[in-house]
N, C-alpha and C positions, 0 to 999 in steps of 0.2 A: 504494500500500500504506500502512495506517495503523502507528499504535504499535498494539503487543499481539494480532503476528498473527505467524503463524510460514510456513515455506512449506519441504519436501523439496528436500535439494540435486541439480538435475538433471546429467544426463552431461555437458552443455555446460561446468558451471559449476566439475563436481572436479577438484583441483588449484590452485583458486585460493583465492588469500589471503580471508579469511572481510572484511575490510571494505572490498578492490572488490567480493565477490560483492552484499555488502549495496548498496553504492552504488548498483550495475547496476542490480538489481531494484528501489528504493525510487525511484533521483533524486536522490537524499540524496547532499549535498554529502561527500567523502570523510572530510575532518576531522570532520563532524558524528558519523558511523558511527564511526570511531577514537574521538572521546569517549563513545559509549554504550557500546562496548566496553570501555573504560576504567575504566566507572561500573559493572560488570556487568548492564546492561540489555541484550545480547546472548547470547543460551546456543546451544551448539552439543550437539546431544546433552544436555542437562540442565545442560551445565557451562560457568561461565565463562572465557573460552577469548582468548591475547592476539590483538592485531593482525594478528598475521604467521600464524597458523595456518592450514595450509590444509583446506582441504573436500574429502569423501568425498564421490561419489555416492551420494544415499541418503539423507544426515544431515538430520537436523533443525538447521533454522536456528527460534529463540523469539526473538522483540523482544520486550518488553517495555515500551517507553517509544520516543517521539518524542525526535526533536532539540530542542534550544531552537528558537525561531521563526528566523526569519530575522533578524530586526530585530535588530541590535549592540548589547550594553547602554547605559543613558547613564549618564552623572554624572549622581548624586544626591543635593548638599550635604546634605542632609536624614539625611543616612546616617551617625551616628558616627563615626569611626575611629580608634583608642586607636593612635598613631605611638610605637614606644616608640625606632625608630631607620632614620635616610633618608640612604640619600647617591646619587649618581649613577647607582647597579646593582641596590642592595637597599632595600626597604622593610622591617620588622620590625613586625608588626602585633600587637597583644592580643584578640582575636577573644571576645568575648561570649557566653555562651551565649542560645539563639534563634535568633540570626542565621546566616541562609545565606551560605556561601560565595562561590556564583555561579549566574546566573539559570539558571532550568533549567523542568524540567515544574511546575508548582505555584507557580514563583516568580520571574514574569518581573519581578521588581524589587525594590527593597527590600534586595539584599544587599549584602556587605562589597566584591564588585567595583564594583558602583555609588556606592558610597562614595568607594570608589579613586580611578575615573575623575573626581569631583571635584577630589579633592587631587594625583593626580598624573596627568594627563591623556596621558602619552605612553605610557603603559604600553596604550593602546587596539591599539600598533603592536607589541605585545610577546603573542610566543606566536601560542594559540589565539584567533582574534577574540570566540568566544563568551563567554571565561573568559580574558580579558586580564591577563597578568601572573601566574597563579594556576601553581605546580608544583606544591604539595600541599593536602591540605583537612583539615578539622576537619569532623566532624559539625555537623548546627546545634546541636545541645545540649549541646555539647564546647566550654570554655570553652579560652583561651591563647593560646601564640606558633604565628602562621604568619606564613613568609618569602615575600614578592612579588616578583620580578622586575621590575625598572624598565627594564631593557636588553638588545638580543637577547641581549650574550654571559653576560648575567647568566643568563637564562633557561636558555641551552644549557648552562651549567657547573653549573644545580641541578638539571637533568634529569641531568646525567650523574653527580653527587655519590649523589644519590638511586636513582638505579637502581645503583649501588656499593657502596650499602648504607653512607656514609661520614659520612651526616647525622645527627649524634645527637638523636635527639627523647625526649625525657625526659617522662613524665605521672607524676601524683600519682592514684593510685585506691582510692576508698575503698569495699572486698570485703566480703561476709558472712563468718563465721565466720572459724576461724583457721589457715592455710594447714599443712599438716605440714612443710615446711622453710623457713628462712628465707631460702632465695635457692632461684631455678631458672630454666631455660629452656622455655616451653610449644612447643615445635615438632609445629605440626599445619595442614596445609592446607584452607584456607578456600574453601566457594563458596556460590552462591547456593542458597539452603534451597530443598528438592525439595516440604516441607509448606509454607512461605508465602515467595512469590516478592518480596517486599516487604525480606526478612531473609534474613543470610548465615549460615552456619556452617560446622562443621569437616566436609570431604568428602573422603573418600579421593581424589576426583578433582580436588578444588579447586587453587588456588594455593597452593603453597611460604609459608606465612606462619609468624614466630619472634617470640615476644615473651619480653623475660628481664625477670624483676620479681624485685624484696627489700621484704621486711618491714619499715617503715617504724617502723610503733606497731602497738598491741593496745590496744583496749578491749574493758569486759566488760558493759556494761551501754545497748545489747544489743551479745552480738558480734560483733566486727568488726576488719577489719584495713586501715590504711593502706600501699598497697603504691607503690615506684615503678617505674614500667614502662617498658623501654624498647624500642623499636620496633626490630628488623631488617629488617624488611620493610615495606611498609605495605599492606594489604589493607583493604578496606571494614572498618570496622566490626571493626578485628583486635584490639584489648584487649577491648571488649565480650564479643566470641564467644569468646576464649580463655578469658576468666575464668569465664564461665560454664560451657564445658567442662569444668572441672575443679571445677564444682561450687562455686566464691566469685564469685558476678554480682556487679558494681557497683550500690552502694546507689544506690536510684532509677529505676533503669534499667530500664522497663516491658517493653521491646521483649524484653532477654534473661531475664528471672528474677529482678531486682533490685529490685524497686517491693514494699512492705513496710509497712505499718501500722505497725509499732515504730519504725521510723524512716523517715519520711516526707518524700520532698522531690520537686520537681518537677523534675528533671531527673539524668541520671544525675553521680554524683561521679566524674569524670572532667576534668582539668586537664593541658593540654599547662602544664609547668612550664619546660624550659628546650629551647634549641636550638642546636645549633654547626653550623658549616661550614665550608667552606674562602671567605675572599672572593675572588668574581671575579674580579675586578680586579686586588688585591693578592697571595693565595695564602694571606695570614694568617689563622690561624685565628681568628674570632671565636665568642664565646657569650654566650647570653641568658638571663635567668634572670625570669619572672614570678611574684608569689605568690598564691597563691589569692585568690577574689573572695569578699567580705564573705560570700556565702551558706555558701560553703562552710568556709570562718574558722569561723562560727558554729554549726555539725554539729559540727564536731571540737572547740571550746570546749565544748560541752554534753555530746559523749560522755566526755572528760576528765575534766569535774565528777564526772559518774555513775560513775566508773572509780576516784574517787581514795576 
């Protein structure tokens, strides 16, 4: 069976968890299936659906997308890597916009994991072998902080921080127009768009996803609003699609509503600014704080000018 093919779940197969059923039928190594599931390249019924679900006789199983290949990333000194902080468990990395997270369909090289495995080569044994040391992602065009796992326990204490909802991830977003209150919470469930399978949105049947943002600044010329967002959940694509949901898309941002002649920029304004958690190792709570990259410094210098 290829990517982007779907196949009815038979009698044999309901009751089972949706990514042995996948395994069975594809070949496809388990973990591989768990990571497409993960990435919502698996839809059950139209809706992105977790690991453990199980299967109806009947349902619709949709792929979407293949596994990365087989072949294990390699180090690729070639590959920047902004270390903003490293010790024996955690790496704390400043992730660029552009650049992919970890190899995948489109992008068997070239990304921040192959970077990695240059500079810190044991994280190959850490986690997922496809996406070594990775518990969370940044879009490619989402600039910031993401924390890497250097050690299994490091690994299993930010999968479990993360899915507890106890990791503060903090972004900078710069919205159209000007929000009606200065603080709030967007609590709307997110899946994979039913019009183009490429992009996620808010679906009654989607995942649980909460973004809480405040109004940072206000400029008037054009308007707009600097908001900071902070993650309870993390879903694909979950500030993007929220903000556009309620009608302020991130300046830039082609994919949801946000790309703009009056203010034009090639990527959307979207900045993981800071990060906490518990350390592994320690239990001490640390945090990180990065500021905006030169491009985006210079948006908000120029909206100012026009403002003042």
């Amino acid at each position: 069976m290829n990517g982007r093919s779907s196949f009815v779940v038979p009698a044999a197969l309901a009751g089972e968890r949706v990514d042995r059923a996948v395994a069975l039928l594809t070949g496809w190594p388990r973990a591989a299936v768990q990571s497409l599931l993960d990435d919502g390249e698996i839809l059950v019924d139209g809706d992105v659906v977790s690991k453990s679900h199980r299967l109806r006789e009947g349902a619709r199983v949709e792929i979407l997308a293949e596994p990365a290949a087989g072949e294990l990333p390699r180090a690729d000194p070639d590959v920047a890597v902004g270390v903003r902080y490293a010790d024996d468990d955690i790496v704390v990395v400043a992730k660029p916009a552009g650049l992919v997270v970890h190899p995948g369909a489109g992008h068997a090289g070239g990304t921040l994991v192959n970077g990695l495995l240059a500079r810190f080569p044991e994280i190959a044994a850490v986690g997922d072998p496809q996406r070594p040391g990775i518990v969370h992602r940044l879009d490619r065009d989402t600039s910031g902080l993401l924390a890497v796992a250097r050690s299994a326990r490091a690994y299993d204490s930010l999968v479990e921080q993360l899915g507890a909802h106890t990791v503060d991830r903090r972004y900078a977003a710069l919205v159209w127009g000007r929000l009606a209150s200065p603080r709030g919470l967007i609590d709307a469930p997110i899946g994979r768009s039913e019009a183009r399978r490429t992009r996620m949105a808010v679906r009654e049947a989607g995942k649980p996803a909460r973004t809480a943002y405040e109004v940072r600044a206000g400029y008037d010329t054009p308007v707009c609003s600097l908001l900071e967002c902070r993650l309870e959940t993390g879903r694909t694509h979950q500030i993007r699609v929220h903000l556009a949901a309620i009608k302020h898309p991130v300046v830039g941002d082609a994919s949801y509503g946000g790309a703009r002649e009056t203010l034009p920029l090639d990527r959307p304004f979207l900045h993981a600014t800071s990060l906490a958690f518990d350390h592994p190792a320690t239990g001490e709570r640390v945090e990180f704080r990065e500021p905006l990259p030169s491009e985006l410094q210079a948006v908000l210098d120029r909206l100012a000018a026009n403002s003042s």
